[in-house]
C-alpha positions in Angstrom: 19.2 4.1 7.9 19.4 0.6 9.5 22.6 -1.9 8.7 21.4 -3.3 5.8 21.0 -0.5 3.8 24.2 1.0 5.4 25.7 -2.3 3.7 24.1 -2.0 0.3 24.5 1.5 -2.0 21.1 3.1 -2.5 21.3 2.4 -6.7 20.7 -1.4 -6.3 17.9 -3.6 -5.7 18.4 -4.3 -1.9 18.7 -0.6 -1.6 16.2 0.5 -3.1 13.7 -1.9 -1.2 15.1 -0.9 1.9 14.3 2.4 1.1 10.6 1.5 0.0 10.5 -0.3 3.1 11.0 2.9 4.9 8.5 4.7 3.6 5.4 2.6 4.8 6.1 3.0 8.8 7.7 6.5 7.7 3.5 7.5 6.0 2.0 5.8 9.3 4.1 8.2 11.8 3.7 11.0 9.5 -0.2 11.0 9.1 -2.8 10.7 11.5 -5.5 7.9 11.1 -3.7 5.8 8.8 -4.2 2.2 10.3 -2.2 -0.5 7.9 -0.4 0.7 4.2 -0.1 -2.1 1.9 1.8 -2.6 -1.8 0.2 -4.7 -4.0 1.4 -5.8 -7.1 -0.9 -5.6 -10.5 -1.6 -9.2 -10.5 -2.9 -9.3 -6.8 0.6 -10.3 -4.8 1.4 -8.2 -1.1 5.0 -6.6 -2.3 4.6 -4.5 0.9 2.7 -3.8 4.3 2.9 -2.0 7.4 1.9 -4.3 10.7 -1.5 -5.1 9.4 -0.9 -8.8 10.8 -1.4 -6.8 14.2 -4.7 -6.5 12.9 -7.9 -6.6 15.4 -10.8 -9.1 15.2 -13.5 -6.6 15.6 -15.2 -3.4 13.7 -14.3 -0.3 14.8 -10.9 -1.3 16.5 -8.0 1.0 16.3 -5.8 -1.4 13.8 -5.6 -3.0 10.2 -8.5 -5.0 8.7 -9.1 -8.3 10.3 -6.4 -11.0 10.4 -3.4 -10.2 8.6 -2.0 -8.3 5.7 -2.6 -10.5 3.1 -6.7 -9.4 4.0 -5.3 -5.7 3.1 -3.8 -6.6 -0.2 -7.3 -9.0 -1.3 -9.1 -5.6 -0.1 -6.9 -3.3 -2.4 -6.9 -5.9 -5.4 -10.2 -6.2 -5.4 -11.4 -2.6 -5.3 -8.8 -2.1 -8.0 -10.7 -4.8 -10.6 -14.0 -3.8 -9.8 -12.9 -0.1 -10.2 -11.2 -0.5 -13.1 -14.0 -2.5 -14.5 -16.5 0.2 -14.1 -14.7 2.5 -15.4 -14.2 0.1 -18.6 -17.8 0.2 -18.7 -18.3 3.9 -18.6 -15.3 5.1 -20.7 -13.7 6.6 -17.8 -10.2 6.2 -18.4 -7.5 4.9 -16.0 -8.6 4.7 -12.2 -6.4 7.0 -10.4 -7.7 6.8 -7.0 -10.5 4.9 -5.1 -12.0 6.1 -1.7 -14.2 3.7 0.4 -15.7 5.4 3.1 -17.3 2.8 6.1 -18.6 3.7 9.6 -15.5 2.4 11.1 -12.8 3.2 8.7 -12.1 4.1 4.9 -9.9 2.4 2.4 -8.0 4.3 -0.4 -6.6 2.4 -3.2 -3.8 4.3 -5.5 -2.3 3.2 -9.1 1.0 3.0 -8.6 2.8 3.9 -12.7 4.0 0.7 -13.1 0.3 -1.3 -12.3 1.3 -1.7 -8.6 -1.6 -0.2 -5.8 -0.7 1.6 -2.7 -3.7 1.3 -0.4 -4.3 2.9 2.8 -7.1 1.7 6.1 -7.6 4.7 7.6 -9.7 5.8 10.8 -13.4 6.9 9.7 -12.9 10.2 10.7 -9.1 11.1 9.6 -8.1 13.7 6.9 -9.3 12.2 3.5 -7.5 15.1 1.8 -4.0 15.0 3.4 -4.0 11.0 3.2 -4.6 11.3 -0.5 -1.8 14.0 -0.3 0.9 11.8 1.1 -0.1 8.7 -1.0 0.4 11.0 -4.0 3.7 11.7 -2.6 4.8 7.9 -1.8 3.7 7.0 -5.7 5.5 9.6 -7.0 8.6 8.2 -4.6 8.0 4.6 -5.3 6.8 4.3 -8.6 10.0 5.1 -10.5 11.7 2.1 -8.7 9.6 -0.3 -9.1 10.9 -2.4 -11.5 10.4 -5.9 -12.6 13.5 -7.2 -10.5 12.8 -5.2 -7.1 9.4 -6.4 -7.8 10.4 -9.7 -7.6 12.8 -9.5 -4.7 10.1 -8.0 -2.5 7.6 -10.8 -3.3 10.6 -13.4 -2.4 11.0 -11.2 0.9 7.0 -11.5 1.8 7.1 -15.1 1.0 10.0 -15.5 3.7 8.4 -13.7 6.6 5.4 -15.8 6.4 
């Protein structure tokens, strides 16, 4: 627990993002392969990410996509419309998870309950089955708390560190 959330109780809105904020770096350490973990919101906005702007500039580099983690979040958003529309289109339902499989890395996109996306860059050859384990774990941890005004307040936060 760092000082802020030492200095705010758990029940309130700067507690509770700390404790979201804890989870990202918390899913990189605990599962191989995972590159960059990103939080989008349902219209498209970067709520959360890990150090995706460490990103490299080449394929097949051991880090996030290309740039920073605002590429991560227009990566997840997008996957999420065009999934979403297809299954529109074939009267599929509610997209529960996408998987994007590449020669250099895969991309999972999660719904999140409240219309928030987790999404994950992963190494190519990392364990499709236990990342899609531990991003059902984070929604399940995340998606109760995240409510209109933490919503909001993580947004602000994003907008500051850029």
């Amino acid at each position: 627990m760092n000082a802020s959330s030492a200095a705010q109780p758990a029940g309130t809105t700067a507690g509770k993002a700390d404790s979201l904020r804890w989870l990202l770096p918390n899913l990189m350490e605990e599962v191989p392969g995972i590159r960059s973990v990103a939080v989008v919101s349902s219209d498209g906005l970067l709520l959360l990410s890990s150090d995706a702007d460490a990103g490299a500039d080449q394929a097949g580099s051991e880090r996030g996509p290309r740039g920073a983690s605002a590429d991560l979040a227009t990566i997840i958003s997008g996957l999420a419309s065009l999934t979403s529309g297809a299954a529109g289109l074939m009267d599929g339902g509610e997209v529960k998870q996408t998987m994007v499989a590449m020669d250099y890395g895969t991309v999972f996109v999660m719904a999140i309950s409240d219309g928030s996306l987790l999404g994950v860059h992963a190494a190519a050859d990392c364990d499709m089955s236990t990342i899609g384990y531990h991003m059902a774990l984070f929604v399940g941890r995340a998606g109760h708390v995240l409510t209109p005004e933490l919503r909001n307040e993580l947004r602000l936060s994003m907008e500051q560190e850029q």
